[in-house]
C-alpha positions in Angstrom: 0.0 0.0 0.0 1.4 3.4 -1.0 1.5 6.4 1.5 -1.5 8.3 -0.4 -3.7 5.2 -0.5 -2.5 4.5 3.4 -3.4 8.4 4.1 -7.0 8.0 2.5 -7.7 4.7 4.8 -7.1 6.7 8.1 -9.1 9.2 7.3 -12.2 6.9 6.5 -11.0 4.7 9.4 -11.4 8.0 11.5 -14.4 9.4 9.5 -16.5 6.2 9.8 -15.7 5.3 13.5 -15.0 8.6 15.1 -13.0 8.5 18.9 -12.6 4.7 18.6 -8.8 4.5 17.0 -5.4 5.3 18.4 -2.1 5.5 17.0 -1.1 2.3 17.7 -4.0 -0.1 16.6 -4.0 1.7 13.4 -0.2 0.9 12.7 -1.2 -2.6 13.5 -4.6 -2.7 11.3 -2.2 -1.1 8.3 1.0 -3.2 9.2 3.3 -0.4 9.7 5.3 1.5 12.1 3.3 3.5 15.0 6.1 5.9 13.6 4.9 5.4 10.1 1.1 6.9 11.3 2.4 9.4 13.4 4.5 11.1 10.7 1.4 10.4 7.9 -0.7 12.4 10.4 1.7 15.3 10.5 1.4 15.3 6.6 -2.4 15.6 6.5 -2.6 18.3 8.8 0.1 19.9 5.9 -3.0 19.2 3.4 -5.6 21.1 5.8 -6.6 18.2 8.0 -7.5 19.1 11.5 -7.5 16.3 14.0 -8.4 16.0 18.0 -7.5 13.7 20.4 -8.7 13.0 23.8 -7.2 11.7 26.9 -7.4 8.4 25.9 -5.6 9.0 22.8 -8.4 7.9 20.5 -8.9 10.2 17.3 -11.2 12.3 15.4 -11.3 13.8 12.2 -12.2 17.2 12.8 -11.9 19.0 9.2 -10.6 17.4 6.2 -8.1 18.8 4.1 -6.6 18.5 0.4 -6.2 14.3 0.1 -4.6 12.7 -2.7 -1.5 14.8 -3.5 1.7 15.4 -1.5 1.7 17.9 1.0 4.1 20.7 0.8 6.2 21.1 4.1 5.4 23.2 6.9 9.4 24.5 6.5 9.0 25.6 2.9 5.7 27.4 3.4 7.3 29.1 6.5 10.4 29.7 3.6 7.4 31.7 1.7 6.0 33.4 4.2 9.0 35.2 5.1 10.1 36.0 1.8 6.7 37.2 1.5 7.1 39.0 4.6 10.6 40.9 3.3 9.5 41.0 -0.3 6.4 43.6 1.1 8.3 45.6 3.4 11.5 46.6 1.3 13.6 48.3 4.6 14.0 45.2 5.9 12.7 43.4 9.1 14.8 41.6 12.1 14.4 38.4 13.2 12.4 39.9 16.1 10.1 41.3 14.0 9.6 38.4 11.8 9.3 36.3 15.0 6.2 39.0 16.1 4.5 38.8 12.6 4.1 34.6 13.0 3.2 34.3 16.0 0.3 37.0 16.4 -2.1 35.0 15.0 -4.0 32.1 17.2 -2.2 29.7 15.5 0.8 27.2 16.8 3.4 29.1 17.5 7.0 29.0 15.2 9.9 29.3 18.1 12.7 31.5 16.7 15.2 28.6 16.5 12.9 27.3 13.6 12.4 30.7 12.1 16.3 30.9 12.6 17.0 27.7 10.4 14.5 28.7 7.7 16.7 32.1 7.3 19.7 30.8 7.2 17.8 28.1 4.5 17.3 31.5 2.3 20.5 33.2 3.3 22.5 29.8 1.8 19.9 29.7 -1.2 20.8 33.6 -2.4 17.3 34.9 -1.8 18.1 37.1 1.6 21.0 38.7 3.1 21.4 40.8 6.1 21.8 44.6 6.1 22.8 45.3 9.6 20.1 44.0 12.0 17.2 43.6 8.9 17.3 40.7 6.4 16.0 42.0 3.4 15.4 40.4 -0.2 17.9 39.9 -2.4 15.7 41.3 -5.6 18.0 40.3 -8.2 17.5 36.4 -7.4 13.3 37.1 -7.1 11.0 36.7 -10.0 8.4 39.2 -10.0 4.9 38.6 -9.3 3.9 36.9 -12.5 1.6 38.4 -15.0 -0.2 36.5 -17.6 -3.0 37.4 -19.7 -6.0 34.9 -19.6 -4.3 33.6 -23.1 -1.6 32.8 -21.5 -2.8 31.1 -17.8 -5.0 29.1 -20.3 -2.1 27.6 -22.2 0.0 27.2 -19.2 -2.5 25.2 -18.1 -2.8 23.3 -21.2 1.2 22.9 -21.3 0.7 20.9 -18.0 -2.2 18.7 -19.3 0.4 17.7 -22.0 2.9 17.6 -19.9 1.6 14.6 -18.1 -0.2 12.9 -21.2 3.4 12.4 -22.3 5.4 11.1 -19.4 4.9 10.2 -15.6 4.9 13.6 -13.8 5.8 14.6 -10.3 3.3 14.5 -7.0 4.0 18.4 -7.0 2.8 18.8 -10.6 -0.6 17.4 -9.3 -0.4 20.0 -6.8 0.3 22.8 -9.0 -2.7 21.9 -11.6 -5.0 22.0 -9.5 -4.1 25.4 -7.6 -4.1 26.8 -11.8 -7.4 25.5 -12.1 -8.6 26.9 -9.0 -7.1 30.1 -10.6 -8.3 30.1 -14.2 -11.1 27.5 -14.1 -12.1 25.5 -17.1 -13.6 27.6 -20.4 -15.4 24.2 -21.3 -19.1 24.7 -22.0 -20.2 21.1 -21.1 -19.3 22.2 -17.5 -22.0 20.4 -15.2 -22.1 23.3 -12.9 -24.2 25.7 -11.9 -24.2 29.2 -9.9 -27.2 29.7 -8.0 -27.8 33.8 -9.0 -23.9 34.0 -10.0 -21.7 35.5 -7.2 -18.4 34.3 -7.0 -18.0 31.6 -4.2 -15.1 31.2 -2.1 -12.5 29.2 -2.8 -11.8 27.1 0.0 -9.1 24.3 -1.1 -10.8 21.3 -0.2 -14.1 22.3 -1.5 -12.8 23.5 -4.8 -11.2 19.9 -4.9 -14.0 18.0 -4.5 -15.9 19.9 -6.9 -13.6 19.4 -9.4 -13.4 15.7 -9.0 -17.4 15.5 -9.1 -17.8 17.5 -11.9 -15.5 15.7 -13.8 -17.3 12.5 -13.0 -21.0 14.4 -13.8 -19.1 15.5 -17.4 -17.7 11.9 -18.1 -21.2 10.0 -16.5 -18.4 8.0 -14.3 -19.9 6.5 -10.3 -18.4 7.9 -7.2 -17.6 7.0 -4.0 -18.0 9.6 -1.0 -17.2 10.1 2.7 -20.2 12.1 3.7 -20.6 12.8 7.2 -23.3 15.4 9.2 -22.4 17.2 11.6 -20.2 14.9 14.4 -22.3 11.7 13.5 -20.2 8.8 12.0 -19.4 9.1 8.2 -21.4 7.0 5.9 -20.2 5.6 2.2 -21.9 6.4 -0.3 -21.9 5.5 -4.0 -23.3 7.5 -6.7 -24.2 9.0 -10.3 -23.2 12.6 -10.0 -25.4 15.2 -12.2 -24.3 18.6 -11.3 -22.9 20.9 -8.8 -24.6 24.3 -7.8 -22.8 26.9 -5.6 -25.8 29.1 -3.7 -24.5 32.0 -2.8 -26.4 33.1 -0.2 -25.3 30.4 1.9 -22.2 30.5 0.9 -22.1 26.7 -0.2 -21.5 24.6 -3.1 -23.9 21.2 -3.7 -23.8 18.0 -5.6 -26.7 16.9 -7.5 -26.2 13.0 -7.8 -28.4 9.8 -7.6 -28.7 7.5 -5.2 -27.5 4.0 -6.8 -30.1 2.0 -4.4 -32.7 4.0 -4.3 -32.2 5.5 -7.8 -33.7 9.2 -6.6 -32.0 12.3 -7.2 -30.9 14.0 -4.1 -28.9 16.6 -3.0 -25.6 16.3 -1.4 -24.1 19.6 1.0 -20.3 19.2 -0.3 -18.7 20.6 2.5 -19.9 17.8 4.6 -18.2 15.5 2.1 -14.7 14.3 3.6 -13.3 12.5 0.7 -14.2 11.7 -3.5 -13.1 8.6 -5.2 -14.1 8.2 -8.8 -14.5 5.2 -10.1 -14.5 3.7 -13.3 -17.7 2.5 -13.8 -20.0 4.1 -16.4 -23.8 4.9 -15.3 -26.7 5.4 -18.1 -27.8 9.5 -17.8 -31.2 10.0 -16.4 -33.8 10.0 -18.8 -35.0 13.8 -19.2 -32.3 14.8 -16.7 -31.1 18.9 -17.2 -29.0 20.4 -14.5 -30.8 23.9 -15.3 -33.9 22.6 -15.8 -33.9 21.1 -12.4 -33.5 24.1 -10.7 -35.3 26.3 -12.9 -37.9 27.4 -10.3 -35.6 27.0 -7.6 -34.9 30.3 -5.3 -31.9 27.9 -4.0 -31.8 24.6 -3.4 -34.6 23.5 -2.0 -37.3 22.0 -4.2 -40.3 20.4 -4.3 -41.6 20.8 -7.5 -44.2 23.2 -6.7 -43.7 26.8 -8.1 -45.5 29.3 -6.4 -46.7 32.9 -7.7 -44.9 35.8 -6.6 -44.6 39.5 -7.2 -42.7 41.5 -5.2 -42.5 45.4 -5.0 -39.5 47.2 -4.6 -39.2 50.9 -4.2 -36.3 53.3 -5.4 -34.2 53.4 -2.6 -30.7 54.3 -2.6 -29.1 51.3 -5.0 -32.3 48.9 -4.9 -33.4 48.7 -8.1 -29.5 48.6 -9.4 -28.8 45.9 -6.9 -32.5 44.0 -7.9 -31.8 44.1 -11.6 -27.5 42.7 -10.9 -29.0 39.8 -8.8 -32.0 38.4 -11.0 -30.4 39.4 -14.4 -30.1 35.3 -15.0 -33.2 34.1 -13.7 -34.7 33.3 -16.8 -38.3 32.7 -14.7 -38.3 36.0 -13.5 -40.0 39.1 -15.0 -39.2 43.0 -14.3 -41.5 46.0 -14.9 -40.3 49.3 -14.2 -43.0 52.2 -12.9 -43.0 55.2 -11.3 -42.7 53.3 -7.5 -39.8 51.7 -8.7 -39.7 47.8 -9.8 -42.7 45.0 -10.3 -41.2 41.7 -9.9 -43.3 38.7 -11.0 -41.7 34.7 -10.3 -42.6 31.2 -9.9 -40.8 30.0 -7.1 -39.8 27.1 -5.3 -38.8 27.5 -1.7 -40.0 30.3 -0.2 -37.8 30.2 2.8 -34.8 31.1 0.9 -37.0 33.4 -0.8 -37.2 35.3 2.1 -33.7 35.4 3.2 -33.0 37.4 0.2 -35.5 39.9 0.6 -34.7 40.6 4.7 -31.5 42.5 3.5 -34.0 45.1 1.6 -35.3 45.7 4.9 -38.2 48.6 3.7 -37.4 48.9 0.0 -39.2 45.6 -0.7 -42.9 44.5 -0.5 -44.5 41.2 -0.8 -47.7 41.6 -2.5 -48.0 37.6 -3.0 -48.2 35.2 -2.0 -50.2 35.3 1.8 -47.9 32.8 3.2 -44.6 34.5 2.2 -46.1 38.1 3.3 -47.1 36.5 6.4 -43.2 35.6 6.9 -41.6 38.2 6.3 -44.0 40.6 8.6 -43.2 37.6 11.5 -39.4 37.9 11.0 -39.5 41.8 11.2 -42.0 41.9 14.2 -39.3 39.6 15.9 -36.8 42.1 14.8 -39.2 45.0 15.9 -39.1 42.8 19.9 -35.4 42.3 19.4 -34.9 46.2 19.9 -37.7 46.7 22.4 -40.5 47.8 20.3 -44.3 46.9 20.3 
């Protein structure tokens, strides 16, 4: 067993029976070293795992992190931090200042003998020198920030993709493709993604890993198996067709669209509660009448239950309403706008009016639910809470 596939069996070991394994009986359940574990751990918390252990010594996965490449170590990313560090403040810092700027954050703290051995790393490698008390970058041995037109990321990333079609590449080259592709994306228009409304999500590494890796499968009709665990409850496999990922961006959270081998219904899948992705070779039949966009066409989010209601909504010209109204529902091909002398007419069919009604608390006043009763009568009880909140009748 190699040290990736080893690394991937801990964490479902620890996923699917949380506080039950130690150390040791998972060096004798692998056949290695108690050694061997104990340095894999400190590797995985390199990739983003987080991991807690109680007095007992049992362990529990706590986040998960970037699985299936090779870490890069904690000493070269301290090695870029400094130079970082230096390269923005040009006069120069001393290693008591450098000291101050790593260890003000709540983090684990980096004693100055390490920070120490990392300078005198860059000192030996010609990319800092002392001036007096300072280090300070030696510029003529830095390569500027690097500038590329989208022409150019896009066929650096291709270059890459070639790369490794031709000959076995490095670990790190895995690394590095998928940081580009978290910085370019994809210009591929058989993309099985969707953006819920269209603002940017955030790019947290693990998620944008595991959404590559589904989507992928969703384009190529490849089954997958996941780690999906809620909340602190034990992790469950699960194997399925993925359709489609949507990023909502109210909640702030990407979502796989998939079905259920047993069951064989379409469900929804929270991604950040999925701990690991492995695709697998198998081919699944696509699902007759199956459209990512169709499927959500109604939807205000996520939810659904195919039952569009009627809505129109009244918004007033406020400030930068009818600007910010127009921006957000620009897509929504369900969604009609009629401009009059109060401002804006909006006229939907919806599905899920609870998220519906997230959206419209942050217009406060400039917006008014003419239909439908039940929606009115929820946003007039989560403003007379609001009303209570700061003491009024």
């Amino acid at each position: 067993m190699d040290k990736l596939t080893r690394q991937r069996e801990l964490v479902k070991s620890l996923a699917t029976e949380p506080w039950v394994h130690t150390y040791s009986n998972l060096a004798k359940t692998l056949g290695v070293t108690q050694i061997t574990i104990e340095r894999d751990f400190e590797e995985m918390k390199d990739n983003g795992f987080h991991f807690k252990q109680d007095e007992h010594g049992t362990l529990y996965l706590h986040l998960s992190g970037w699985n299936g490449v090779m870490p890069v170590k904690a000493s070269t990313l301290r090695q870029m931090e400094i130079l970082r560090n230096l390269t923005s403040t040009p006069q120069g810092l001393t290693l008591k200042e450098i000291y101050t700027r790593f260890n003000r954050r709540d983090e684990e703290e980096v004693s100055s003998k390490t920070l120490e051995r990392a300078i005198k790393d860059l000192e030996k490698k010609n990319l800092i020198k002392r001036r007096g008390e300072e280090y300070v970058v030696c510029s003529e041995h830095i390569l500027p920030p690097l500038q590329l037109a989208e022409r150019e990321k896009t066929l650096l990333f291709e270059a890459i993709k070639v790369a490794r079609a031709l000959a076995p590449i490095p670990e790190e080259m895995k690394s590095l493709e998928a940081k580009l592709k978290l910085w370019i994306g994809e210009k591929d228009h058989s993309r099985e993604t969707m953006f819920v409304h269209g603002r940017t999500p955030t790019q947290d590494v693990h998620q944008s890993q595991c959404c590559f890796q589904l989507e992928d499968a969703a384009r190529s009709k490849n089954k997958v198996n996941i780690l999906y665990r809620k909340e602190a409850e034990p992790a469950r496999q699960l194997r399925l067709n993925p359709l489609g990922i949507v990023y909502y961006w109210v909640l702030d959270n990407w979502y796989l669209i998939a079905q259920d081998e047993g069951d064989q219904r379409i469900k929804t899948y929270l991604v950040n509660r999925i701990l690991d992705v492995t695709l697998l070779p198998e081919p699944f039949s696509p699902v007759e009448g199956f459209d990512l966009k169709n499927w959500y066409r109604y939807s205000w989010g996520v939810y659904r239950n195919q039952c569009p209601v009627p809505v129109i909504i009244r918004f007033y010209d406020h400030y930068s309403t009818l600007t910010r109204v127009r921006a957000e529902l620009n897509k929504r091909e369900t969604c009609t706008l009629t401009e009059d002398k109060e401002g804006l007419l909006m006229k939907d069919q919806v599905e899920g009016l609870d998220e519906l009604a997230v959206w419209l608390r942050g217009f406060g006043a400039e917006a008014e639910v003419i239909e439908p009763p039940a929606l009115r009568a929820k946003v007039i009880e989560e403003f007379t809470q609001l009303l209570h909140m700061y003491g009024g009748e």
